[in-house]
C-alpha positions in Angstrom: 0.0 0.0 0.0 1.1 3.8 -1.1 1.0 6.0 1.5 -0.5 10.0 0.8 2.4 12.5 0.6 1.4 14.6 3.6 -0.1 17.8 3.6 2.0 20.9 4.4 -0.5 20.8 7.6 -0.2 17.0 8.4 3.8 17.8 7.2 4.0 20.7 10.2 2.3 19.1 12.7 5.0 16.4 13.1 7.7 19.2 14.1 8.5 20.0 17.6 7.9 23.5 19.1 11.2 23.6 20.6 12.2 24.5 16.3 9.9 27.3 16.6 11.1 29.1 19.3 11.5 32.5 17.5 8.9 32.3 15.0 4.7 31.6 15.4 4.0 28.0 13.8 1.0 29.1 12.8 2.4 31.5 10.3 4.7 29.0 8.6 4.1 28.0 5.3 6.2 24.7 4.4 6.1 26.2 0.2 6.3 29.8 1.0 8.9 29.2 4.1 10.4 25.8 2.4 14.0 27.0 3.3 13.8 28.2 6.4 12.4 24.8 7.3 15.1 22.9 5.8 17.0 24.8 7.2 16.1 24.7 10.6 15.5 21.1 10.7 18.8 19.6 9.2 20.2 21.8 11.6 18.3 21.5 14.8 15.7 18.5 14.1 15.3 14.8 16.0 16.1 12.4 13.3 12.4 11.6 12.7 11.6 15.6 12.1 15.0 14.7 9.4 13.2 12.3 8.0 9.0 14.0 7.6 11.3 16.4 6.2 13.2 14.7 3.7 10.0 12.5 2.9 8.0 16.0 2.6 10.6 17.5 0.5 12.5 15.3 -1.4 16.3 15.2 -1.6 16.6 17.2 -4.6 14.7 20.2 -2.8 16.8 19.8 0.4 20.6 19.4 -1.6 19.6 22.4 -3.3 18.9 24.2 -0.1 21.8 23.2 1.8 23.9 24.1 -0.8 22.5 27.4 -1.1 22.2 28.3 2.6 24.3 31.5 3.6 25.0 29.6 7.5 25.3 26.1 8.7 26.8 24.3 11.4 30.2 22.6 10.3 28.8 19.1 11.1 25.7 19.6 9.3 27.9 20.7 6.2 30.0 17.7 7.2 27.0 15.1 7.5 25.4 16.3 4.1 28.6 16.4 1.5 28.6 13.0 2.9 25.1 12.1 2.2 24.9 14.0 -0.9 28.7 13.1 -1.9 29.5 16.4 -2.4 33.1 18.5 -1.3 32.4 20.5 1.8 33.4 23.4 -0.3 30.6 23.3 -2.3 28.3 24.8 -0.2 27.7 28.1 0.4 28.1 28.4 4.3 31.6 26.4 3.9 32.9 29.6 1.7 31.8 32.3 3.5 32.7 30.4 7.0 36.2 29.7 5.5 35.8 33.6 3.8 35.3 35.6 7.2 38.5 33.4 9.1 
């Protein structure tokens, strides 16, 4: 049996308030907001709020955003060159990290 791809609704309600803590959740929208949400749970997420995300996404959506984010944590840059099989220098935080030394 297929499962429904989750609504942006059903997709939000399986993230934790603690990832909201400077922001309303009621006034996210996972399309409009997409990166921040990335974002903020590849950086901060349980590994289940990882995977929603990834599931909600896709891993096209999420390399795309990684690569494109202006900050992220060294080990999240670490963990997702190795997941995506990418050089740590390819992403954007890595430069401007590496840039501001």
């Amino acid at each position: 049996m297929i499962e429904a791809m989750p609504t942006g609704e059903q997709y939000l309600d399986q993230l934790s308030a603690p990832l909201f803590w400077d922001v309303d959740h009621k006034s996210v929208d996972p399309e409009a907001n997409a990166s921040f949400l990335i974002i903020r749970v590849m950086e901060r997420g349980t590994s289940q709020e990882v995977r929603s995300t990834w599931a909600y996404y896709g891993a096209a959506r999420i390399k795309e955003t990684l690569l494109a984010a202006p900050s992220l944590s060294e080990k999240t840059i670490a963990f997702f060159a190795n997941q995506f099989d990418l050089k740590r220098e390819q992403f954007r935080a890595y430069q401007r990290a590496n840039h501001w030394a």
